[in-house]
N, CA, C and O atoms as a CHARMM CRD file, in Angstrom:
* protein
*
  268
    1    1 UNK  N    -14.03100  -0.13000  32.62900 PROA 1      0.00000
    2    1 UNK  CA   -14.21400  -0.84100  33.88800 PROA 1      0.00000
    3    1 UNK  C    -14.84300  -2.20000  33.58000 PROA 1      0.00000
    4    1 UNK  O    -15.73300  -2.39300  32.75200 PROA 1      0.00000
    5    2 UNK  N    -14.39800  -2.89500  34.17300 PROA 2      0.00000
    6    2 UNK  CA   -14.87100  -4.46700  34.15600 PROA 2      0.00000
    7    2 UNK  C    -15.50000  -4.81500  34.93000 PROA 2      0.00000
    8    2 UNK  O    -15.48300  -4.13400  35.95500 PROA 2      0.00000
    9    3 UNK  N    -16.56500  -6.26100  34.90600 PROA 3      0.00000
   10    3 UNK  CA   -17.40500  -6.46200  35.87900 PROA 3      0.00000
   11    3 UNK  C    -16.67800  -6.87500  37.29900 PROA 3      0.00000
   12    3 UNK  O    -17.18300  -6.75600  38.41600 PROA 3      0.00000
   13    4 UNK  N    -15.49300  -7.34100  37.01600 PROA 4      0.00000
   14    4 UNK  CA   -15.05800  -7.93100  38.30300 PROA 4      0.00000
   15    4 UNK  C    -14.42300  -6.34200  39.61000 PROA 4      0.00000
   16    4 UNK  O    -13.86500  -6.29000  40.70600 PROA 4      0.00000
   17    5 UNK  N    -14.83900  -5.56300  38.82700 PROA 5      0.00000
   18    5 UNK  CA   -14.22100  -4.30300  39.73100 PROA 5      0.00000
   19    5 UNK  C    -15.34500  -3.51200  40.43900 PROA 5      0.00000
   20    5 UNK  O    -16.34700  -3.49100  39.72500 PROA 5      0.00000
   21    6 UNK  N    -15.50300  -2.87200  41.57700 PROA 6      0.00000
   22    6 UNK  CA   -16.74700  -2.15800  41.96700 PROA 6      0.00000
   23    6 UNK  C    -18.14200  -1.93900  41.21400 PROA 6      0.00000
   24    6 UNK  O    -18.13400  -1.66500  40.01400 PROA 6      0.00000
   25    7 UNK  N    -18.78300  -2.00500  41.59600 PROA 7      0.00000
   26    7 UNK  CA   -20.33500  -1.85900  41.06900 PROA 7      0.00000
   27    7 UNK  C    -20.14100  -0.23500  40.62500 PROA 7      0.00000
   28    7 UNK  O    -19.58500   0.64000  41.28800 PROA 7      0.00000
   29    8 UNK  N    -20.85300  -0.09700  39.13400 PROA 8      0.00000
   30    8 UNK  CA   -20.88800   1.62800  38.54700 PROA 8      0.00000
   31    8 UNK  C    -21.80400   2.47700  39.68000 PROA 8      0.00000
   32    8 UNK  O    -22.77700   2.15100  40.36100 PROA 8      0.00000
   33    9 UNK  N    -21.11800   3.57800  39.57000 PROA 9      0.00000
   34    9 UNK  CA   -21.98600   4.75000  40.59800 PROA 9      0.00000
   35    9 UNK  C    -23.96400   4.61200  40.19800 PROA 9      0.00000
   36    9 UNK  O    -24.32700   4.24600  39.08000 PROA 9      0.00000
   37   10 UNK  N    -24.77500   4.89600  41.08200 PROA 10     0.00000
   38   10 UNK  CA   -25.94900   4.82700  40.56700 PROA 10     0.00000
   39   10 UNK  C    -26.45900   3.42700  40.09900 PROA 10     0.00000
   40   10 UNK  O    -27.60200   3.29700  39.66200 PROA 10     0.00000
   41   11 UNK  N    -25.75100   2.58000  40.18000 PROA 11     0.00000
   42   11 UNK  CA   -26.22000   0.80400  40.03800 PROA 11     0.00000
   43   11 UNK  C    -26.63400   0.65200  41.09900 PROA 11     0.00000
   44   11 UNK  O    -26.25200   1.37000  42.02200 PROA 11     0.00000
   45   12 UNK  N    -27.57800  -0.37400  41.27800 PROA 12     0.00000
   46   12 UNK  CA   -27.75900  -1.36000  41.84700 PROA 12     0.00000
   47   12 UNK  C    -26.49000  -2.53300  42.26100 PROA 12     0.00000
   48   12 UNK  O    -26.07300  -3.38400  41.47500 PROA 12     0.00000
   49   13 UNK  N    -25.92500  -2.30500  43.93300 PROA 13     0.00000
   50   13 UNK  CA   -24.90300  -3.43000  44.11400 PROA 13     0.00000
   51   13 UNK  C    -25.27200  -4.40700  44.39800 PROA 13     0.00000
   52   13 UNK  O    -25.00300  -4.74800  45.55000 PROA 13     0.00000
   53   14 UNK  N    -25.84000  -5.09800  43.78600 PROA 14     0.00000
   54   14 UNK  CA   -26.29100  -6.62300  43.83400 PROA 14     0.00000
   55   14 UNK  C    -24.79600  -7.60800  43.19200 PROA 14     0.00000
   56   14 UNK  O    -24.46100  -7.58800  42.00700 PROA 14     0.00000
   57   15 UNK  N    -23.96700  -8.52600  44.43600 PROA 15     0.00000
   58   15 UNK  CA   -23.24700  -9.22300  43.47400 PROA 15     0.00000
   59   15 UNK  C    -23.40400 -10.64500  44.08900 PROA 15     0.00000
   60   15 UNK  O    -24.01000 -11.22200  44.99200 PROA 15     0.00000
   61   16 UNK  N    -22.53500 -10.87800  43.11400 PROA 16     0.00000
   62   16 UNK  CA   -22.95500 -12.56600  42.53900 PROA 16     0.00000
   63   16 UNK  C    -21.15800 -12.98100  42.56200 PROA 16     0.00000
   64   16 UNK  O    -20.17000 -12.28000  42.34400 PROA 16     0.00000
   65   17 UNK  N    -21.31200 -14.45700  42.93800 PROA 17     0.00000
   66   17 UNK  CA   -20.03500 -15.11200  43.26100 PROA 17     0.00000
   67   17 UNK  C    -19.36500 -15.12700  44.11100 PROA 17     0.00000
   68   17 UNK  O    -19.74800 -14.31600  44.95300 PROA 17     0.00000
   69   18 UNK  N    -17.89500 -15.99700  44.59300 PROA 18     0.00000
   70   18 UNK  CA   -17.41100 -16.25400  46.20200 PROA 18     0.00000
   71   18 UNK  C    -16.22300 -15.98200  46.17500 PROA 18     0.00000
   72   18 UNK  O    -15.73900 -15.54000  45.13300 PROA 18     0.00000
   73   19 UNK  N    -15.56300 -16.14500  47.13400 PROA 19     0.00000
   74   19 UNK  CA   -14.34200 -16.15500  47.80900 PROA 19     0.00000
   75   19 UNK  C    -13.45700 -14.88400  46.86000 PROA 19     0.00000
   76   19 UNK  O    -12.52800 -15.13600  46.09300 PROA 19     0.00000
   77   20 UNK  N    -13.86900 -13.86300  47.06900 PROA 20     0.00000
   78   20 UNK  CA   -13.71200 -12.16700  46.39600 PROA 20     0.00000
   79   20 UNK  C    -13.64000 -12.10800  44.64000 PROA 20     0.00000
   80   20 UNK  O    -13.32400 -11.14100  43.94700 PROA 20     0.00000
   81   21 UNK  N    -14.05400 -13.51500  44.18900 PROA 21     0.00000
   82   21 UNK  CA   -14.93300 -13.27800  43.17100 PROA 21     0.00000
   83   21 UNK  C    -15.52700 -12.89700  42.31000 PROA 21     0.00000
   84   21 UNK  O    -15.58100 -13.41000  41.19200 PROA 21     0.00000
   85   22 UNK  N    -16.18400 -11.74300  42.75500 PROA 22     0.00000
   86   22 UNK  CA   -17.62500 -11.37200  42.65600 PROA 22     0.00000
   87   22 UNK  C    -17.74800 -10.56800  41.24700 PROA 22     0.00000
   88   22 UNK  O    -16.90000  -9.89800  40.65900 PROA 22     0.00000
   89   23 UNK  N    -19.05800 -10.85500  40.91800 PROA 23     0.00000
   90   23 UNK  CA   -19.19600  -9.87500  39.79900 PROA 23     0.00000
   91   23 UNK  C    -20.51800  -8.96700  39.90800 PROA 23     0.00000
   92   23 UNK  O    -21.23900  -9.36800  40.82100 PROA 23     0.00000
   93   24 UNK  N    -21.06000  -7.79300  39.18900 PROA 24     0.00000
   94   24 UNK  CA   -22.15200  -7.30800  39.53600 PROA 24     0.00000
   95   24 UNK  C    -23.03200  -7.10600  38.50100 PROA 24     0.00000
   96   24 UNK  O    -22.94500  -6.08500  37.81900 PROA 24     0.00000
   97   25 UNK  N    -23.99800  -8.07400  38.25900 PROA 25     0.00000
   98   25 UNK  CA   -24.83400  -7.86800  36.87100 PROA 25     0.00000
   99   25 UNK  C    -26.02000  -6.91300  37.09700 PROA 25     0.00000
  100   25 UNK  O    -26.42200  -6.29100  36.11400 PROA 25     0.00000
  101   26 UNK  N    -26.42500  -6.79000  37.89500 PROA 26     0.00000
  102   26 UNK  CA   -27.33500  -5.77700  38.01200 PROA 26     0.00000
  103   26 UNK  C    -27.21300  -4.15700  37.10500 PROA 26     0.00000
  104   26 UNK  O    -26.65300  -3.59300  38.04600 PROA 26     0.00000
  105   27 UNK  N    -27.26400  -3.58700  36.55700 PROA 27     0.00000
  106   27 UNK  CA   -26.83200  -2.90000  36.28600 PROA 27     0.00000
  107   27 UNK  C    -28.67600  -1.44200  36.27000 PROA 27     0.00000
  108   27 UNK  O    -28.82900  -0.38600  35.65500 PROA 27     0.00000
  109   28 UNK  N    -29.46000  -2.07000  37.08200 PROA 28     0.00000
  110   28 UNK  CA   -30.61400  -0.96700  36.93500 PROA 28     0.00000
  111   28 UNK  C    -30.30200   0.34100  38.08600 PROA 28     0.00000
  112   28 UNK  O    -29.45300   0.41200  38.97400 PROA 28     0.00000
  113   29 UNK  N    -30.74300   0.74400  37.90900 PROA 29     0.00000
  114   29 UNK  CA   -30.26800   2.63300  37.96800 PROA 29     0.00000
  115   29 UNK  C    -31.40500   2.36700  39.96400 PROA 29     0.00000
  116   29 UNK  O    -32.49600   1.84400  40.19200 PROA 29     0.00000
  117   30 UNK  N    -30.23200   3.13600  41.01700 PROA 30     0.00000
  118   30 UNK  CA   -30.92500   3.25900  41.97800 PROA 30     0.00000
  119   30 UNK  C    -30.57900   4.72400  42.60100 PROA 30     0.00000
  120   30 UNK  O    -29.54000   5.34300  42.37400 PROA 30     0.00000
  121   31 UNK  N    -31.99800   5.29700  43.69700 PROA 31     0.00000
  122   31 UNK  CA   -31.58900   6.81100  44.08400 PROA 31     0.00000
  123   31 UNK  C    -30.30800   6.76100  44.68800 PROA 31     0.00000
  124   31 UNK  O    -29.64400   5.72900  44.77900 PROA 31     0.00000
  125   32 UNK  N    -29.99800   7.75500  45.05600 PROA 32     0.00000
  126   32 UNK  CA   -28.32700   8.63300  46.07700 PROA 32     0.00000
  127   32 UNK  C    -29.14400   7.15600  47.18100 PROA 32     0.00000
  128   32 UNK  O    -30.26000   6.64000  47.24500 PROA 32     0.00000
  129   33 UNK  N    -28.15600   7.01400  47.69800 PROA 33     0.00000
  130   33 UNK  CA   -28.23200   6.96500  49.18600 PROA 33     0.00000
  131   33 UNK  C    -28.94100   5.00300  49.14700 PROA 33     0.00000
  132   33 UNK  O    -29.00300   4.38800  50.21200 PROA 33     0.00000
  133   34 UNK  N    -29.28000   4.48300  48.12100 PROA 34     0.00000
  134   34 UNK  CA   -29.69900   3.12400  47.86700 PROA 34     0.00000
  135   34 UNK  C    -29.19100   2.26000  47.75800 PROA 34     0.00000
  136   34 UNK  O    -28.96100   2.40400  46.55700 PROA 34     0.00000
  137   35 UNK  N    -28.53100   0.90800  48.10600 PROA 35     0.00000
  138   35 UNK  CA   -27.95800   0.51000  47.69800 PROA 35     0.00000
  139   35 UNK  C    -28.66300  -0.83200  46.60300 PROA 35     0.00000
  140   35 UNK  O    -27.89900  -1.36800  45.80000 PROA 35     0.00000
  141   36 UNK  N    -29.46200  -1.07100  46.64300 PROA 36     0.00000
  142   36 UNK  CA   -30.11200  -2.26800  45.68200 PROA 36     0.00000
  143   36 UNK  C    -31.21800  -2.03300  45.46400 PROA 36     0.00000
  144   36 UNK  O    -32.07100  -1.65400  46.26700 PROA 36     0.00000
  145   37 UNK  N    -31.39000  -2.36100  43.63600 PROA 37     0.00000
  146   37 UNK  CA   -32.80500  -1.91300  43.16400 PROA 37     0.00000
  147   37 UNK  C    -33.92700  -2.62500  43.84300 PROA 37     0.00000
  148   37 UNK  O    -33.60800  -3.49500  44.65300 PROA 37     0.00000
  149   38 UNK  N    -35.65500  -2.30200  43.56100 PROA 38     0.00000
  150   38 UNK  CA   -36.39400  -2.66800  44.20600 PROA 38     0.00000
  151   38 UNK  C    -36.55000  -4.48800  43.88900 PROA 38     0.00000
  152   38 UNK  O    -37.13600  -5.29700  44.60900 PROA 38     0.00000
  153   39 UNK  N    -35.96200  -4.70700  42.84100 PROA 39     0.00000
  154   39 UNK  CA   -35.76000  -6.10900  43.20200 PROA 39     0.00000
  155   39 UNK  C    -34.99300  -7.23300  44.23100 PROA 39     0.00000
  156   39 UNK  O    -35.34900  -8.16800  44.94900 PROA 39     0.00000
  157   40 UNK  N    -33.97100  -6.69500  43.93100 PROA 40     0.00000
  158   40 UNK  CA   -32.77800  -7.45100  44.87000 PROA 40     0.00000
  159   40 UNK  C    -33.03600  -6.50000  46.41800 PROA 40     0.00000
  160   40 UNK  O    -32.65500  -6.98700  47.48300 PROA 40     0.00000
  161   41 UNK  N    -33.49000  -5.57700  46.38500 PROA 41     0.00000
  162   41 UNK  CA   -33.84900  -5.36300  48.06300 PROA 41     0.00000
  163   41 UNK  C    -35.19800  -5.93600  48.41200 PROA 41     0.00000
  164   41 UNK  O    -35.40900  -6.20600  49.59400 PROA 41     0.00000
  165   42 UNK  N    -35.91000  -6.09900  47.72400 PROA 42     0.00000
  166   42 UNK  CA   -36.82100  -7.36900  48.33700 PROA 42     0.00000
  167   42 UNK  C    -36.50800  -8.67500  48.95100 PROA 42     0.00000
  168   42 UNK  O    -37.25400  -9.24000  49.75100 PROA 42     0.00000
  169   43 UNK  N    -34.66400  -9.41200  48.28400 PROA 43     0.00000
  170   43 UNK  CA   -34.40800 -10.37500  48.70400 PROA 43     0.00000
  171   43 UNK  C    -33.54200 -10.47700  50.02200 PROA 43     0.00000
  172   43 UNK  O    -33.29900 -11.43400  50.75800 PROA 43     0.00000
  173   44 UNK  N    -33.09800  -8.91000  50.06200 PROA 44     0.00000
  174   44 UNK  CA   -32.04600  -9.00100  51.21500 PROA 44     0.00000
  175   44 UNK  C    -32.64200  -8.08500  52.25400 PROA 44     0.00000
  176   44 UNK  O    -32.08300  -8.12500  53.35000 PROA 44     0.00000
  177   45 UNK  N    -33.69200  -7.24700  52.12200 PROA 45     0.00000
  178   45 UNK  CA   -34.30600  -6.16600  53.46900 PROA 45     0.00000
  179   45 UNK  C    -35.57800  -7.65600  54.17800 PROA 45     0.00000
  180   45 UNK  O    -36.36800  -8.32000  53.50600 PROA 45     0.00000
  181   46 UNK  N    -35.37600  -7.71700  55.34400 PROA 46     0.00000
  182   46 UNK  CA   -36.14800  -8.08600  55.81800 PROA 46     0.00000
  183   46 UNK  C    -36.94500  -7.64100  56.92100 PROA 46     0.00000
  184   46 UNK  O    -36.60000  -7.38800  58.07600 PROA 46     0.00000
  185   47 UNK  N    -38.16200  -7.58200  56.32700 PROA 47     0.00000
  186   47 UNK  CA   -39.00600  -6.32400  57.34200 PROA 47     0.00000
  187   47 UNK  C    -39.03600  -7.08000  58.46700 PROA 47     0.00000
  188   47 UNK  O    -39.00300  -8.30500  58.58900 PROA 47     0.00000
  189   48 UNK  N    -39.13000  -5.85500  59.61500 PROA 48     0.00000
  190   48 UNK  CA   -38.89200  -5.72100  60.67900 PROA 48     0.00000
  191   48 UNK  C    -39.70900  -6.48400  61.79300 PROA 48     0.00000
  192   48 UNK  O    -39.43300  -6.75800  62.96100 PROA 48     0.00000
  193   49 UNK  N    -41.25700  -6.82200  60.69100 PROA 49     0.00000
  194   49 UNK  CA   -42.21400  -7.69200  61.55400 PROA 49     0.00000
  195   49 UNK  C    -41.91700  -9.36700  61.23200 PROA 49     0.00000
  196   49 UNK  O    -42.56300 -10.27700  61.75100 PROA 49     0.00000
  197   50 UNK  N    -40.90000  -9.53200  60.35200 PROA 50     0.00000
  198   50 UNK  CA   -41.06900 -10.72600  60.22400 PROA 50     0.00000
  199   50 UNK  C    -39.70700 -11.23100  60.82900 PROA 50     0.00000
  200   50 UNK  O    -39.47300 -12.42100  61.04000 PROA 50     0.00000
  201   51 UNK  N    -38.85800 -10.22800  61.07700 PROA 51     0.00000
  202   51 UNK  CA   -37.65700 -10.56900  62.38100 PROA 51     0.00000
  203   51 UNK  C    -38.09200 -11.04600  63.61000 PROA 51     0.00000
  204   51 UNK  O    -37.56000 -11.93900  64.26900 PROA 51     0.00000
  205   52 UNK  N    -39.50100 -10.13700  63.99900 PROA 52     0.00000
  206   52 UNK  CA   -40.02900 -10.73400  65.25200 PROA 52     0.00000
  207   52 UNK  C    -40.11000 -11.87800  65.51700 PROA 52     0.00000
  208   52 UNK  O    -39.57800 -12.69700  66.26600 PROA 52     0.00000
  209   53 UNK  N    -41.41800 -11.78100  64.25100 PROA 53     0.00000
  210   53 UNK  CA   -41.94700 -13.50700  64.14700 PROA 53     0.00000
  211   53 UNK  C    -41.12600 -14.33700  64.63500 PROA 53     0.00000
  212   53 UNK  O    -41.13300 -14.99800  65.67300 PROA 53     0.00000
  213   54 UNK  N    -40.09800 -14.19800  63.40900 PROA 54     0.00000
  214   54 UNK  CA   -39.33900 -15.26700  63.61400 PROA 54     0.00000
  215   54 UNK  C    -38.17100 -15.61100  64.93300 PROA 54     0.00000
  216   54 UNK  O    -37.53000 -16.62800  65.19900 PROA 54     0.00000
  217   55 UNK  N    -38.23100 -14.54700  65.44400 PROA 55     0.00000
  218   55 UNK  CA   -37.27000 -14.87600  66.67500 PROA 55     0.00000
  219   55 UNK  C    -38.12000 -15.23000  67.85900 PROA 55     0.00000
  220   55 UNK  O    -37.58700 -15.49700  68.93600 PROA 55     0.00000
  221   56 UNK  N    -39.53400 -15.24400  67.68800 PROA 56     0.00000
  222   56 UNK  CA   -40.52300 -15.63300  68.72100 PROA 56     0.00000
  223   56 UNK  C    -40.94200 -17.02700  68.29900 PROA 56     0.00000
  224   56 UNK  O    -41.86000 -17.47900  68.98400 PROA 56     0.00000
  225   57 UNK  N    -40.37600 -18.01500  67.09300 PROA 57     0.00000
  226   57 UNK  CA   -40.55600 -19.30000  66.70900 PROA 57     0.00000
  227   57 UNK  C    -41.35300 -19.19800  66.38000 PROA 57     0.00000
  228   57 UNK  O    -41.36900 -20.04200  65.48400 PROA 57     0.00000
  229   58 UNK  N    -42.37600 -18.67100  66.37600 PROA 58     0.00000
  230   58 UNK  CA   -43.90100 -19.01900  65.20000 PROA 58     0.00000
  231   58 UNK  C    -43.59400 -19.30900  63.86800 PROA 58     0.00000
  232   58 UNK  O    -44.34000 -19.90800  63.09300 PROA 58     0.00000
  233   59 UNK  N    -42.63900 -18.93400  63.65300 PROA 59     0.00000
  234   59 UNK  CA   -42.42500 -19.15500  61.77400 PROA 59     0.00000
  235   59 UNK  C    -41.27500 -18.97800  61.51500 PROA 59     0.00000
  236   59 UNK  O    -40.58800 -18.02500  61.88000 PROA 59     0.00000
  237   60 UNK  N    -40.88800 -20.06600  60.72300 PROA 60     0.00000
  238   60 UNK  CA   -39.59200 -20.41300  60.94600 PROA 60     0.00000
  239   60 UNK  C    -39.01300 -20.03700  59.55600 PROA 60     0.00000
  240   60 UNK  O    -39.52200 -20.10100  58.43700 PROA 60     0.00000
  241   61 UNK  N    -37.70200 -19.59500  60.00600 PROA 61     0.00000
  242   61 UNK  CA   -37.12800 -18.41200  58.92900 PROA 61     0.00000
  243   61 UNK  C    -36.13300 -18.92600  57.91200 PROA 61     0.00000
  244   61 UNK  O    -34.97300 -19.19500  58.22700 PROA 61     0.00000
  245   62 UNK  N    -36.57100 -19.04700  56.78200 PROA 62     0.00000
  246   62 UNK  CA   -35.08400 -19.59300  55.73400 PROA 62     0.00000
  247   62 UNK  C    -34.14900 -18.70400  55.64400 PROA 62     0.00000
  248   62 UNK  O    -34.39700 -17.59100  56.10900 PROA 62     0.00000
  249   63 UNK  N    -33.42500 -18.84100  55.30500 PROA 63     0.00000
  250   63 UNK  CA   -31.99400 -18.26300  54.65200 PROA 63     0.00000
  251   63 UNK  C    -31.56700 -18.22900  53.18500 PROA 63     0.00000
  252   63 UNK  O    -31.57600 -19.38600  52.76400 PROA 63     0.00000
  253   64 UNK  N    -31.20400 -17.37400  52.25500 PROA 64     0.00000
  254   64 UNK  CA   -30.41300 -17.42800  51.29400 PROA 64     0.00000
  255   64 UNK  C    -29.69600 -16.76400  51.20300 PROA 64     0.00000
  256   64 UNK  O    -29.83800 -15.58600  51.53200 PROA 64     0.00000
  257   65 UNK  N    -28.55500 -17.29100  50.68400 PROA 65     0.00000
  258   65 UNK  CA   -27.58800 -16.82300  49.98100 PROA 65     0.00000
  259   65 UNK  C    -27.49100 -15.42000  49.29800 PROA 65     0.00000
  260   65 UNK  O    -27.59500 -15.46100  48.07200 PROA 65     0.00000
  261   66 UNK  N    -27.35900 -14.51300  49.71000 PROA 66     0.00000
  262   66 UNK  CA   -27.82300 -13.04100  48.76100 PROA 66     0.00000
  263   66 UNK  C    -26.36700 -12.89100  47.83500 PROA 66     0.00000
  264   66 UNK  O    -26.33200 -12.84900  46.60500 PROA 66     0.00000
  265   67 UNK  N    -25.44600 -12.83800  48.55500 PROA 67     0.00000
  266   67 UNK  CA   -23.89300 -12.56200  47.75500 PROA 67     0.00000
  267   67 UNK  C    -23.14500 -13.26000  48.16800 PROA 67     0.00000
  268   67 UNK  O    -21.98700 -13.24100  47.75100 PROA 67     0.00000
């Protein structure tokens, strides 16, 4: 299997690149039912208090690019 084909069972699907692209370097080990290790779900879960915030304008919310 090659990188450009589905993320391996038990990876971390973290991918990288555009327009169907993509490749998946992540390759650290996550539970059943996870989809991204505790790194890359730090960049894409956004807790639930800071959705508030930010939809109440107090603090104003960036954006990135995750995949």
């Amino acid at each position: 299997m090659d990188n450009m084909s589905l993320p391996r069972p038990g990876c971390c699907k973290w991918a990288e690149g555009d327009a169907g692209n993509y490749t998946f370097p992540c390759s650290n080990r996550v539970e059943a039912g996870v989809s991204y290790c505790d790194e890359h779900s730090a960049i894409v879960y956004i807790p639930p208090e800071e959705r508030r915030r930010s939809r109440s304008g107090s603090v104003p919310m960036t954006f990135r690019r995750a995949a």
